[in-house]
mmCIF file as Biopython writes it, N, C-alpha, C and O atoms, coordinates in Angstrom:
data_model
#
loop_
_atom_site.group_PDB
_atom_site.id
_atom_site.type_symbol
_atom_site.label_atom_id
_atom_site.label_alt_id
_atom_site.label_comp_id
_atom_site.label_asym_id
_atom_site.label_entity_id
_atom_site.label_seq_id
_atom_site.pdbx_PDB_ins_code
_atom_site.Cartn_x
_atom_site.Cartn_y
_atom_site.Cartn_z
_atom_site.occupancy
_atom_site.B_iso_or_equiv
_atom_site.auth_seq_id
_atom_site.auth_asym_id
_atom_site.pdbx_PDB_model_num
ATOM 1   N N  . UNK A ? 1  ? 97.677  127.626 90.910  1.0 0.0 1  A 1 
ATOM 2   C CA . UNK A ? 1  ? 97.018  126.366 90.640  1.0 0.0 1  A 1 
ATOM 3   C C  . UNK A ? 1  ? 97.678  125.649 89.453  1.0 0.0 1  A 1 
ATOM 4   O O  . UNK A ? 1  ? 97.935  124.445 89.489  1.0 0.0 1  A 1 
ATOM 5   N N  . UNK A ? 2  ? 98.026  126.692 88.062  1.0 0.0 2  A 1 
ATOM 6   C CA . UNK A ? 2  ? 98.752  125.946 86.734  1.0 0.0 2  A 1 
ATOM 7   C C  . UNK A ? 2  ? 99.928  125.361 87.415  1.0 0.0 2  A 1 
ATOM 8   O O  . UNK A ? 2  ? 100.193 124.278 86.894  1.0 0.0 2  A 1 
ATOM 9   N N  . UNK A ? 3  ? 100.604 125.614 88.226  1.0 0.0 3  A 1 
ATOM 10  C CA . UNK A ? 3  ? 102.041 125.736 88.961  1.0 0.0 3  A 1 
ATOM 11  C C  . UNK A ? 3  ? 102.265 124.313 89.618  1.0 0.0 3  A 1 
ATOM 12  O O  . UNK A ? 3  ? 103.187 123.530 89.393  1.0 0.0 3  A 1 
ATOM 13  N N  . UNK A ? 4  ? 100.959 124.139 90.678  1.0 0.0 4  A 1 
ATOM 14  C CA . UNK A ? 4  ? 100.804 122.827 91.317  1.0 0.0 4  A 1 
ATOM 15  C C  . UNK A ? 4  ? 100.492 121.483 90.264  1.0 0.0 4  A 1 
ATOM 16  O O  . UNK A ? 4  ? 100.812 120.301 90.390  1.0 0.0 4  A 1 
ATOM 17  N N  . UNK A ? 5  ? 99.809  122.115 89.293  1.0 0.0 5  A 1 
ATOM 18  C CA . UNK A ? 5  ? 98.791  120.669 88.599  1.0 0.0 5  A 1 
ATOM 19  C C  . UNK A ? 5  ? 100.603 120.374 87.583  1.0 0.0 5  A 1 
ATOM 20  O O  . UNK A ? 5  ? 101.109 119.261 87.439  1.0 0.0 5  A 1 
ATOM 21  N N  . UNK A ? 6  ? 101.158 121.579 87.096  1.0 0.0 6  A 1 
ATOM 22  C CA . UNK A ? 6  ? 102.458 121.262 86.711  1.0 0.0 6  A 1 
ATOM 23  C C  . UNK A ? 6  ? 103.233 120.169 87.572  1.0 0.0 6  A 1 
ATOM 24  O O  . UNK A ? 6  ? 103.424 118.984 87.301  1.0 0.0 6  A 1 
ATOM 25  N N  . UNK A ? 7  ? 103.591 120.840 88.591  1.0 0.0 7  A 1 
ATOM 26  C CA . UNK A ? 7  ? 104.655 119.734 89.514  1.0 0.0 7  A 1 
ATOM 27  C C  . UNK A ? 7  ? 103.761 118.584 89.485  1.0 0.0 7  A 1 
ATOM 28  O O  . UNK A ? 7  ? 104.274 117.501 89.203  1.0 0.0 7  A 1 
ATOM 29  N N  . UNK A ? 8  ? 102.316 118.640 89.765  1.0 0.0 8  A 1 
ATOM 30  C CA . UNK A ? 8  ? 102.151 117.018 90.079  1.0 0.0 8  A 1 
ATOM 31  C C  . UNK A ? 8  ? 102.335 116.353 88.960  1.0 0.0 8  A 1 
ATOM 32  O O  . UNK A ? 8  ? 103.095 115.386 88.949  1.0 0.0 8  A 1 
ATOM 33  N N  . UNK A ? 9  ? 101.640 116.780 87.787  1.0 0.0 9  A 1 
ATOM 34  C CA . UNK A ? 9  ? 102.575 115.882 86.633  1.0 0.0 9  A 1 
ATOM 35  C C  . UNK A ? 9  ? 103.541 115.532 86.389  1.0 0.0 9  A 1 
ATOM 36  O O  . UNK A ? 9  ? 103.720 114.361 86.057  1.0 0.0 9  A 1 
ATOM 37  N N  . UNK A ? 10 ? 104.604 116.493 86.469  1.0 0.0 10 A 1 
ATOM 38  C CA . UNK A ? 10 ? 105.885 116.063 86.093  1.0 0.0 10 A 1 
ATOM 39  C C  . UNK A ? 10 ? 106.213 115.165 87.214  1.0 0.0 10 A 1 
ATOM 40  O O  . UNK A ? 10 ? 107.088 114.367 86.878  1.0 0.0 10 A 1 
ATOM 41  N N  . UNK A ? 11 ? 105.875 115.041 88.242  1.0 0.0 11 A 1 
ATOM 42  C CA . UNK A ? 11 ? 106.692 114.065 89.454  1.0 0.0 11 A 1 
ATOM 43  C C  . UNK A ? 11 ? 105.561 112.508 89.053  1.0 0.0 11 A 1 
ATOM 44  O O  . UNK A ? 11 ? 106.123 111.435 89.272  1.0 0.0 11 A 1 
ATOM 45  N N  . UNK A ? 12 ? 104.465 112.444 88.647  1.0 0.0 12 A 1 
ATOM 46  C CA . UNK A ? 12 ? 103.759 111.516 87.948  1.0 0.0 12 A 1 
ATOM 47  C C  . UNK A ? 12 ? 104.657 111.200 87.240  1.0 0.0 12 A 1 
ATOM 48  O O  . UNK A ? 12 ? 105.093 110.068 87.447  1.0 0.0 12 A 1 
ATOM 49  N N  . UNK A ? 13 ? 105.323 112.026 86.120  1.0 0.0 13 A 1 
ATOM 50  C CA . UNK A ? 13 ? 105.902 111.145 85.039  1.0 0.0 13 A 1 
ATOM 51  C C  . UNK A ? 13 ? 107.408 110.564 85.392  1.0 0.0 13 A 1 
ATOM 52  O O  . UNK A ? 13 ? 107.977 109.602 84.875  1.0 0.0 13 A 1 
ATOM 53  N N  . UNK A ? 14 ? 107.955 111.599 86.612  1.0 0.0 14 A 1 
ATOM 54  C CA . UNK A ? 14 ? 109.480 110.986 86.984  1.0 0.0 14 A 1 
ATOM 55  C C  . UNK A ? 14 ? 108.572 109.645 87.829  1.0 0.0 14 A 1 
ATOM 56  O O  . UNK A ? 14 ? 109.261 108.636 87.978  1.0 0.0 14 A 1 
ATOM 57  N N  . UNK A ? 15 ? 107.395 109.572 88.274  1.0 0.0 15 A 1 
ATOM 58  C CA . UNK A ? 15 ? 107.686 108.107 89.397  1.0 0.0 15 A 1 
ATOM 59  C C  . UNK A ? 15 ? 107.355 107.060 88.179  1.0 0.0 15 A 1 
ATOM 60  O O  . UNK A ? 15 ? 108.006 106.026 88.332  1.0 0.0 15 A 1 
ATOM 61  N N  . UNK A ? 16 ? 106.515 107.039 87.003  1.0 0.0 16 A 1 
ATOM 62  C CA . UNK A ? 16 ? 106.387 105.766 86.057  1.0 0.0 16 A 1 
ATOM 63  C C  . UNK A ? 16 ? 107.986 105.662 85.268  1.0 0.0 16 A 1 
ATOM 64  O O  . UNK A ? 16 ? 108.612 104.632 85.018  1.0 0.0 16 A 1 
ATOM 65  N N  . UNK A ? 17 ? 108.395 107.133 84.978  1.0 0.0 17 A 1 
ATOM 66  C CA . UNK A ? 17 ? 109.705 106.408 83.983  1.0 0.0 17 A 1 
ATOM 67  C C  . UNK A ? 17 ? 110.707 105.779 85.486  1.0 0.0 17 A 1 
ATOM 68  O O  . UNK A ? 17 ? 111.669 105.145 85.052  1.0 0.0 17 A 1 
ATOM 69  N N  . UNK A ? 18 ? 110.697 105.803 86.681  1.0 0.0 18 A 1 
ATOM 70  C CA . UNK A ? 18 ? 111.474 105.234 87.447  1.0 0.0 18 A 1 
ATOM 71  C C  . UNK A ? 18 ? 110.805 104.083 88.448  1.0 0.0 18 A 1 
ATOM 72  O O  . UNK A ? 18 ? 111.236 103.849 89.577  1.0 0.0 18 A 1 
ATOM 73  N N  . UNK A ? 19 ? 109.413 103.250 87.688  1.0 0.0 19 A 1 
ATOM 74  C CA . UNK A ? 19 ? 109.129 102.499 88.153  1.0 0.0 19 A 1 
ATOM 75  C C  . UNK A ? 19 ? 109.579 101.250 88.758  1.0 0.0 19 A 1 
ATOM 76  O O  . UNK A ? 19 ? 109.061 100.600 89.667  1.0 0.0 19 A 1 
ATOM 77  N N  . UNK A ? 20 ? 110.640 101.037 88.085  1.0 0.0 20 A 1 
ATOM 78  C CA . UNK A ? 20 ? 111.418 99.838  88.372  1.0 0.0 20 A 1 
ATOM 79  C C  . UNK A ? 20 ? 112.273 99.687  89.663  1.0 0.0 20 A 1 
ATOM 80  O O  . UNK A ? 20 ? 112.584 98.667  90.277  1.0 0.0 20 A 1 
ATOM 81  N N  . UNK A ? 21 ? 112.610 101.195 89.933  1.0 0.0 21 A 1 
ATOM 82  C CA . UNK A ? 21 ? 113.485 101.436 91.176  1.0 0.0 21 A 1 
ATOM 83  C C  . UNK A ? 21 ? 112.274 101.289 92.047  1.0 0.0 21 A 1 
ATOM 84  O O  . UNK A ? 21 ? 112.011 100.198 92.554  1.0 0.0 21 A 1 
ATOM 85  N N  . UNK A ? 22 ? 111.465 102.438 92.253  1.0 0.0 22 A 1 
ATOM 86  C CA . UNK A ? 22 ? 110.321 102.813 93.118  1.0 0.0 22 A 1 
ATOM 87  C C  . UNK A ? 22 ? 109.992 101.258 93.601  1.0 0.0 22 A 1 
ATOM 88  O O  . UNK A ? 22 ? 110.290 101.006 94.768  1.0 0.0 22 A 1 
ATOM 89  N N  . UNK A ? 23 ? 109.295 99.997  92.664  1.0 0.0 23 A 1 
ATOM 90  C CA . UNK A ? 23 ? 108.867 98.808  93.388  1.0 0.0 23 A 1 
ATOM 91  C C  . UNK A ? 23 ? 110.206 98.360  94.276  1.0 0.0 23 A 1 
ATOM 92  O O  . UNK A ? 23 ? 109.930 97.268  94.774  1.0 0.0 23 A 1 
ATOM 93  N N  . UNK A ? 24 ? 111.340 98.707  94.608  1.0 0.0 24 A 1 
ATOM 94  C CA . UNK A ? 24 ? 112.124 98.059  95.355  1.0 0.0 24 A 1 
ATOM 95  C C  . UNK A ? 24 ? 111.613 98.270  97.132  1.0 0.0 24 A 1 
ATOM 96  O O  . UNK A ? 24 ? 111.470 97.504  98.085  1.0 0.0 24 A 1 
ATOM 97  N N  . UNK A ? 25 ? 111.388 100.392 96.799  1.0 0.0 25 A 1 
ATOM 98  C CA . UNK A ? 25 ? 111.569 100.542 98.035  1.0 0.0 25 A 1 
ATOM 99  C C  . UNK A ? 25 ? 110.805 99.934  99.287  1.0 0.0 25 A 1 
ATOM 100 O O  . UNK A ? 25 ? 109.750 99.877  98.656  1.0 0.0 25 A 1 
ATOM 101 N N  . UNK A ? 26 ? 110.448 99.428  100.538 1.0 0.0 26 A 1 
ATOM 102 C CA . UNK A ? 26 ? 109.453 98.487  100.962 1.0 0.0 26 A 1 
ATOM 103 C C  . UNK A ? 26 ? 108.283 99.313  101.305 1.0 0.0 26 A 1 
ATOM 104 O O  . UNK A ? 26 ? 107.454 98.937  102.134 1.0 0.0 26 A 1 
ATOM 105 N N  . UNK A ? 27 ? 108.198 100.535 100.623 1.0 0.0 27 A 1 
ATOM 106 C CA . UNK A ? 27 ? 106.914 101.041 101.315 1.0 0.0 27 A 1 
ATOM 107 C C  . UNK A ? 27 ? 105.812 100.103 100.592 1.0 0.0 27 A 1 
ATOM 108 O O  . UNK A ? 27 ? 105.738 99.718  99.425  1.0 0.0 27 A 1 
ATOM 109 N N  . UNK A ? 28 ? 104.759 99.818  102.024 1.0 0.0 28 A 1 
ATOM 110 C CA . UNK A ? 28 ? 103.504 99.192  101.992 1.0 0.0 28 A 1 
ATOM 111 C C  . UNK A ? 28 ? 104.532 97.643  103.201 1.0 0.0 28 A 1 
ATOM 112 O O  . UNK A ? 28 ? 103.919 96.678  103.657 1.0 0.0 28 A 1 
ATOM 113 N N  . UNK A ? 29 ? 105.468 97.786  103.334 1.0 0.0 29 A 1 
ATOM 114 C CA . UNK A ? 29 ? 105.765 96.055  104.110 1.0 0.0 29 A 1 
ATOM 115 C C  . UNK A ? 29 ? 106.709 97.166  105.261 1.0 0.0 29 A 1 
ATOM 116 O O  . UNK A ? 29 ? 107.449 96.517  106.000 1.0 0.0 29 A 1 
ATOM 117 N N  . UNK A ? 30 ? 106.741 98.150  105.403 1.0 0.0 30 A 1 
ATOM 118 C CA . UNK A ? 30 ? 107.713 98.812  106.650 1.0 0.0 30 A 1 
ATOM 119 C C  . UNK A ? 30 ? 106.790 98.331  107.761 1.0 0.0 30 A 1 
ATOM 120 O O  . UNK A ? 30 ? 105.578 98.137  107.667 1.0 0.0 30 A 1 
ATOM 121 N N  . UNK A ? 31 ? 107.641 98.157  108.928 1.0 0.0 31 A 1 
ATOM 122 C CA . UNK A ? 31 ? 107.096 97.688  110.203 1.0 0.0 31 A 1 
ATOM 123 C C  . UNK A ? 31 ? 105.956 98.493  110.902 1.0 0.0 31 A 1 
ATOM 124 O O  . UNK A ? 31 ? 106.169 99.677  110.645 1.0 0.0 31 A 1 
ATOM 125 N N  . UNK A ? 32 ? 105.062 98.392  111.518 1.0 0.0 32 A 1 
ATOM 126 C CA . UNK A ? 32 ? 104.283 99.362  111.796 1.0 0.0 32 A 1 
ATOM 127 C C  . UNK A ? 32 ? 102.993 99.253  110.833 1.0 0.0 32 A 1 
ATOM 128 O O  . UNK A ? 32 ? 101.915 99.844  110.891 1.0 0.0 32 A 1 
ATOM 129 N N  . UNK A ? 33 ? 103.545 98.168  109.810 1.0 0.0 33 A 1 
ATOM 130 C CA . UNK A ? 33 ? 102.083 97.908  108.823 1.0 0.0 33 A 1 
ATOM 131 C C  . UNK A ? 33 ? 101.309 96.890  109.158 1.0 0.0 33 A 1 
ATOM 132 O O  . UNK A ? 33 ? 101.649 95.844  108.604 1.0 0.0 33 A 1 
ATOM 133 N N  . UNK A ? 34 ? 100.538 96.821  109.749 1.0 0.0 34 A 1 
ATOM 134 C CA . UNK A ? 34 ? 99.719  95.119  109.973 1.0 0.0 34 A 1 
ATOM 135 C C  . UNK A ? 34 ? 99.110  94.944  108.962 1.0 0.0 34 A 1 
ATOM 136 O O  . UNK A ? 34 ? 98.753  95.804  108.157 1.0 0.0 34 A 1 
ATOM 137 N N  . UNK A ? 35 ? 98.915  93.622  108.915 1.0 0.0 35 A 1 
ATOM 138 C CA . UNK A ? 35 ? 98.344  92.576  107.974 1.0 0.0 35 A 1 
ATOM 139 C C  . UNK A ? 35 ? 97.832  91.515  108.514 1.0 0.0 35 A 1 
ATOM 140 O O  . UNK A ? 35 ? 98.456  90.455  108.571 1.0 0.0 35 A 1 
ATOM 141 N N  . UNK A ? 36 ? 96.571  91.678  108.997 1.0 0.0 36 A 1 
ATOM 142 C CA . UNK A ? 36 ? 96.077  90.511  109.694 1.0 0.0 36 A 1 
ATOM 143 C C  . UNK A ? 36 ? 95.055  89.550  108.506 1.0 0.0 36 A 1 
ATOM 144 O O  . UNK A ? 36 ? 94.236  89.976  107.691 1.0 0.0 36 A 1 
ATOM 145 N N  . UNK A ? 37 ? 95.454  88.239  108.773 1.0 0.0 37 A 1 
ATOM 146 C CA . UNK A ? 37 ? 94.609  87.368  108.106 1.0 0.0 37 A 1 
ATOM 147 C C  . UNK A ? 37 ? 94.133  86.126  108.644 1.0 0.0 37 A 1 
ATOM 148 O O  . UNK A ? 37 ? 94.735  85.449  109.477 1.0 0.0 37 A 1 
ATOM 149 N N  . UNK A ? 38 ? 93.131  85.886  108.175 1.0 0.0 38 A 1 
ATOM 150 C CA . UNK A ? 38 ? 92.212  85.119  109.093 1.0 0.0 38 A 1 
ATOM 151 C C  . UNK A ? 38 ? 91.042  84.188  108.145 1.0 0.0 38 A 1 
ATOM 152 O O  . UNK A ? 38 ? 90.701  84.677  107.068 1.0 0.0 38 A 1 
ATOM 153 N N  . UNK A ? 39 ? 90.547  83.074  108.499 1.0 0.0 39 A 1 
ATOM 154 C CA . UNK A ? 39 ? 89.599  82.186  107.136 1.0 0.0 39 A 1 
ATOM 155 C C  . UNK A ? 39 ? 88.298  83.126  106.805 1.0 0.0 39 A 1 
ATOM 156 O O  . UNK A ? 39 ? 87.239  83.343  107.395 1.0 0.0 39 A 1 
ATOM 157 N N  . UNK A ? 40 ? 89.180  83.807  104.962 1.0 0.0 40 A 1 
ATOM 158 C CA . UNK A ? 40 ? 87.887  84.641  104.454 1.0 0.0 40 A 1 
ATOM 159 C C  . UNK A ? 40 ? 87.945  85.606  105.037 1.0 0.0 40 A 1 
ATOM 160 O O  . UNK A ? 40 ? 86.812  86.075  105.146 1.0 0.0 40 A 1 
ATOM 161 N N  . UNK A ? 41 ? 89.097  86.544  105.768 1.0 0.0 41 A 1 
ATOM 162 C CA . UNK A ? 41 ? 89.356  87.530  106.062 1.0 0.0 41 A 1 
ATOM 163 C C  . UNK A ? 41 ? 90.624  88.339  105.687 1.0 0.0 41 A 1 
ATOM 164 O O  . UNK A ? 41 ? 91.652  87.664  105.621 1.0 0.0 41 A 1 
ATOM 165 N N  . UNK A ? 42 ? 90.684  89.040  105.550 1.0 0.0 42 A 1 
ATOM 166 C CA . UNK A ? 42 ? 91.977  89.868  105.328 1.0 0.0 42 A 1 
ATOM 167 C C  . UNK A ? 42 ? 92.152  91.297  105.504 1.0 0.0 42 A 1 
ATOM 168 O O  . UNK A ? 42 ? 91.611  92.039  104.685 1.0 0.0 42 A 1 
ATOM 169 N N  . UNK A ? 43 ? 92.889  91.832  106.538 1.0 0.0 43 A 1 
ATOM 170 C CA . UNK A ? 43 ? 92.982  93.235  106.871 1.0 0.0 43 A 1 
ATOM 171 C C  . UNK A ? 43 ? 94.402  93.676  106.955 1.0 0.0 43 A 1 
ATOM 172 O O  . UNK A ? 43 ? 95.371  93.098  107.447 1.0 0.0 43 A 1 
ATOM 173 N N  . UNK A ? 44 ? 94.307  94.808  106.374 1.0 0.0 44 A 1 
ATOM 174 C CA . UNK A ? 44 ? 95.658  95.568  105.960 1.0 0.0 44 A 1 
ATOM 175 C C  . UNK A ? 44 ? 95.425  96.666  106.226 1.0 0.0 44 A 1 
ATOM 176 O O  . UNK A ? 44 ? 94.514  97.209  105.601 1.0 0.0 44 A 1 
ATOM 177 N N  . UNK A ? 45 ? 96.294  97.573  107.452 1.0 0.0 45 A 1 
ATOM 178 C CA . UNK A ? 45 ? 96.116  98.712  107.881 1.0 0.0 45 A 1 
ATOM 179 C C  . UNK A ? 45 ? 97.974  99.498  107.791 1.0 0.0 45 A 1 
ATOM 180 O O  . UNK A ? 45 ? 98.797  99.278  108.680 1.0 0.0 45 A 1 
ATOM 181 N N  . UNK A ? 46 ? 98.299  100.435 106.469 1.0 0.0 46 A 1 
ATOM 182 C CA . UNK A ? 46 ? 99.525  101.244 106.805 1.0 0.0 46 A 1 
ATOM 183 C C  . UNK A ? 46 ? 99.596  101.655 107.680 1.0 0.0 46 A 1 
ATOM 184 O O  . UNK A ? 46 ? 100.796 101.826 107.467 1.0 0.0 46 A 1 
ATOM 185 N N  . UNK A ? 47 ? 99.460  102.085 108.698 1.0 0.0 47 A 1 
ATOM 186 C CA . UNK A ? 47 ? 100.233 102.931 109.730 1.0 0.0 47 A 1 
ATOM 187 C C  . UNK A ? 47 ? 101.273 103.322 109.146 1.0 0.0 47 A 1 
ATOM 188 O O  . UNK A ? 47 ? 101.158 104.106 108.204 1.0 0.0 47 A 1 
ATOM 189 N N  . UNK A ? 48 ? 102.279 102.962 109.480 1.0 0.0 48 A 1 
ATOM 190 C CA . UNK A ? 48 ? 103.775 103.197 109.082 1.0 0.0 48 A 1 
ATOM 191 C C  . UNK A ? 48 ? 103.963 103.845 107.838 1.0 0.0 48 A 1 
ATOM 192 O O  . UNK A ? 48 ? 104.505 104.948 107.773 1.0 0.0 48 A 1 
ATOM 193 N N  . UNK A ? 49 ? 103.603 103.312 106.975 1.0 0.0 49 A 1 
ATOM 194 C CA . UNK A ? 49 ? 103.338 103.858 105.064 1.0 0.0 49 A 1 
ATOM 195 C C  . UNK A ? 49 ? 103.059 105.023 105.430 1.0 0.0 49 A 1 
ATOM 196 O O  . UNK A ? 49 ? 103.801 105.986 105.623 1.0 0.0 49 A 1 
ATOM 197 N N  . UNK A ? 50 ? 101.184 104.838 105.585 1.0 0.0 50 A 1 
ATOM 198 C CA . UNK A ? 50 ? 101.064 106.613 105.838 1.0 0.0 50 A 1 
ATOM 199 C C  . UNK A ? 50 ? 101.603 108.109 106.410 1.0 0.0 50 A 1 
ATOM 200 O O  . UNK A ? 50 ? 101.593 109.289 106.060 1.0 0.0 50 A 1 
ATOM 201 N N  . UNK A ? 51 ? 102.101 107.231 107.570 1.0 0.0 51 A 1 
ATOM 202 C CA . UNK A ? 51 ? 102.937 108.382 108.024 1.0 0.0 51 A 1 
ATOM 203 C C  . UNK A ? 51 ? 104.167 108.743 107.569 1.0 0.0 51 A 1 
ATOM 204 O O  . UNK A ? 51 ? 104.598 109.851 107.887 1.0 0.0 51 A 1 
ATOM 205 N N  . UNK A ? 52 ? 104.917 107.902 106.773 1.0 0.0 52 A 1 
ATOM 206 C CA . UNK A ? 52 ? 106.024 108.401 106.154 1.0 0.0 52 A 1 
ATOM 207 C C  . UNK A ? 52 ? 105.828 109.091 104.311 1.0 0.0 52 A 1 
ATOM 208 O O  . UNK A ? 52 ? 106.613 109.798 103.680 1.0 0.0 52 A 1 
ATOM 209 N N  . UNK A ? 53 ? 104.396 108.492 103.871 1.0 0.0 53 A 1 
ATOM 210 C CA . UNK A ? 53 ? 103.900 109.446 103.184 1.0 0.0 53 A 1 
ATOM 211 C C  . UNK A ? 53 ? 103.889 110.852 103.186 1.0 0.0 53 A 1 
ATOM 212 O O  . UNK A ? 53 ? 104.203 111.675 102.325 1.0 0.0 53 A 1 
ATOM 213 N N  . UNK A ? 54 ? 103.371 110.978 104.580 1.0 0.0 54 A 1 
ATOM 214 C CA . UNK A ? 54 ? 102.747 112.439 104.844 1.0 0.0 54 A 1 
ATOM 215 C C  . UNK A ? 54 ? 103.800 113.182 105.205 1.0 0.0 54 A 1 
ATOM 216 O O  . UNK A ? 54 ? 103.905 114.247 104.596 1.0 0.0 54 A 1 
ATOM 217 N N  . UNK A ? 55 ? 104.576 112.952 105.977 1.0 0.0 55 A 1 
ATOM 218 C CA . UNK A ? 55 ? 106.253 112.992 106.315 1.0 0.0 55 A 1 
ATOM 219 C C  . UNK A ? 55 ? 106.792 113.611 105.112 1.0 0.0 55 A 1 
ATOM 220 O O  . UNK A ? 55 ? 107.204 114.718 105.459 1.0 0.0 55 A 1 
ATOM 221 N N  . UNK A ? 56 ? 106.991 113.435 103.861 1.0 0.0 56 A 1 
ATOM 222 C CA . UNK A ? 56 ? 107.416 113.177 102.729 1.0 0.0 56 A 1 
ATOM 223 C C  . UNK A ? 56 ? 106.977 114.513 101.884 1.0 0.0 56 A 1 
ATOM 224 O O  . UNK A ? 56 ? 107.534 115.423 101.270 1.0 0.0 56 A 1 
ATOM 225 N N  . UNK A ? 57 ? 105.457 114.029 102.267 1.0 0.0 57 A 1 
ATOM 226 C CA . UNK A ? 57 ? 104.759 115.403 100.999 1.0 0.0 57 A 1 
ATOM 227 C C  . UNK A ? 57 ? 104.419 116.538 102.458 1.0 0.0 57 A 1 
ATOM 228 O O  . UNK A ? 57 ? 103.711 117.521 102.239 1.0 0.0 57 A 1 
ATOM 229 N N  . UNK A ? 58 ? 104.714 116.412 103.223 1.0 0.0 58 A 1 
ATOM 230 C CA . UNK A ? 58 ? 104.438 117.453 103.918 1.0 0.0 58 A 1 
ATOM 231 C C  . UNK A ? 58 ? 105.764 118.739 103.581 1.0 0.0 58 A 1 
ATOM 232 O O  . UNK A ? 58 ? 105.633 119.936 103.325 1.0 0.0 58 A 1 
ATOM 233 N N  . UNK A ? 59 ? 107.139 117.803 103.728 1.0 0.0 59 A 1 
ATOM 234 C CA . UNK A ? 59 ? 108.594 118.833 103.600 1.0 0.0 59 A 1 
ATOM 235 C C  . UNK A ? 59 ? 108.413 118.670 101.871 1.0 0.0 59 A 1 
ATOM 236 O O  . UNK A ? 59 ? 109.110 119.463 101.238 1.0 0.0 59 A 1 
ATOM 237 N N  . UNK A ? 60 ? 107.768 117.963 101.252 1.0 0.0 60 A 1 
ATOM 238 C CA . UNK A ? 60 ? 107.669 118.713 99.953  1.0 0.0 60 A 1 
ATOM 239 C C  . UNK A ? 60 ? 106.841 119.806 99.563  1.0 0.0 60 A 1 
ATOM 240 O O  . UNK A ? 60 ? 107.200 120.730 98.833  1.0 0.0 60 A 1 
ATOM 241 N N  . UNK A ? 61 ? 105.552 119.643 100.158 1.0 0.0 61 A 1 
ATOM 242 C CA . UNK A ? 61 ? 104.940 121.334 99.993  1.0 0.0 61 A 1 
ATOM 243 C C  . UNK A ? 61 ? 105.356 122.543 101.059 1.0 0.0 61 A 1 
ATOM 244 O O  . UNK A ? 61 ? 104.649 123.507 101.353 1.0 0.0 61 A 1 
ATOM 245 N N  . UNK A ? 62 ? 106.537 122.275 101.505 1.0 0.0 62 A 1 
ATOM 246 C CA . UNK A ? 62 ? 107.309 123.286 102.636 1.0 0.0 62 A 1 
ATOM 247 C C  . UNK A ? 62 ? 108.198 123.941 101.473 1.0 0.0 62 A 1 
ATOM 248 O O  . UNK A ? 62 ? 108.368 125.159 101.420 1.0 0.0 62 A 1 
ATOM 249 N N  . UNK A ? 63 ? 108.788 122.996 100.490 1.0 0.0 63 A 1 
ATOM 250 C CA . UNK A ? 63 ? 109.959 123.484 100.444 1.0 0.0 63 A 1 
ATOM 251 C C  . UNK A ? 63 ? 109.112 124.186 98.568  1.0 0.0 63 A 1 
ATOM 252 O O  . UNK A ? 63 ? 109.749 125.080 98.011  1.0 0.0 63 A 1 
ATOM 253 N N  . UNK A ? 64 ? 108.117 123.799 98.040  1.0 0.0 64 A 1 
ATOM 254 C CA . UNK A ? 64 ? 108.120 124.247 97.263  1.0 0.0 64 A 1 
ATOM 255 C C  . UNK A ? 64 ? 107.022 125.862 97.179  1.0 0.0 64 A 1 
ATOM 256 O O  . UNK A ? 64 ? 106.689 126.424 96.135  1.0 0.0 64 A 1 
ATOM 257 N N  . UNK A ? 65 ? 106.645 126.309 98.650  1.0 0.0 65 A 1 
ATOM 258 C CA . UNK A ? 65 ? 106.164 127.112 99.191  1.0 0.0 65 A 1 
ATOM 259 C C  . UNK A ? 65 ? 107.003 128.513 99.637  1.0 0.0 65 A 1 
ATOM 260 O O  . UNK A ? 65 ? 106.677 129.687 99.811  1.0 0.0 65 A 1 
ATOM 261 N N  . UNK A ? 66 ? 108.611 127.531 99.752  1.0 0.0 66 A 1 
ATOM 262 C CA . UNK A ? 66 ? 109.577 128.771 100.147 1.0 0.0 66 A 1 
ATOM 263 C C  . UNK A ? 66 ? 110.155 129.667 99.402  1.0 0.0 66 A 1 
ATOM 264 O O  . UNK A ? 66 ? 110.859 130.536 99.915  1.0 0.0 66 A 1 
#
């Protein structure tokens, strides 16, 4: 558990000191994201985001498991 709450911090602190890069990448606008808007409405559903989220931290708790 000390082990996990470790890594998540330290990867907390590598994504703020590399904030500047991180806002480039388009996650939240990749295709597969709708954004419907409408008068006094507004809906925003990731699809796409999420799954390349999970994609992501899934082969990261693979590889820090091995």
């Amino acid at each position: 558990m000390q082990r996990t709450l470790l890594i998540c911090g330290l990867l907390l602190i590598a994504a703020s000191l590399g904030w500047r890069w991180l806002a480039r990448i388009p996650f939240g606008r990749l295709p597969g994201d709708f954004h419907i808007v409408r008068d006094g409405f507004s809906l925003y559903v990731p699809l796409a985001t999420c799954a390349a989220l999970s994609v992501a931290l899934t082969v990261l708790v693979w590889l820090l498991r091995r």
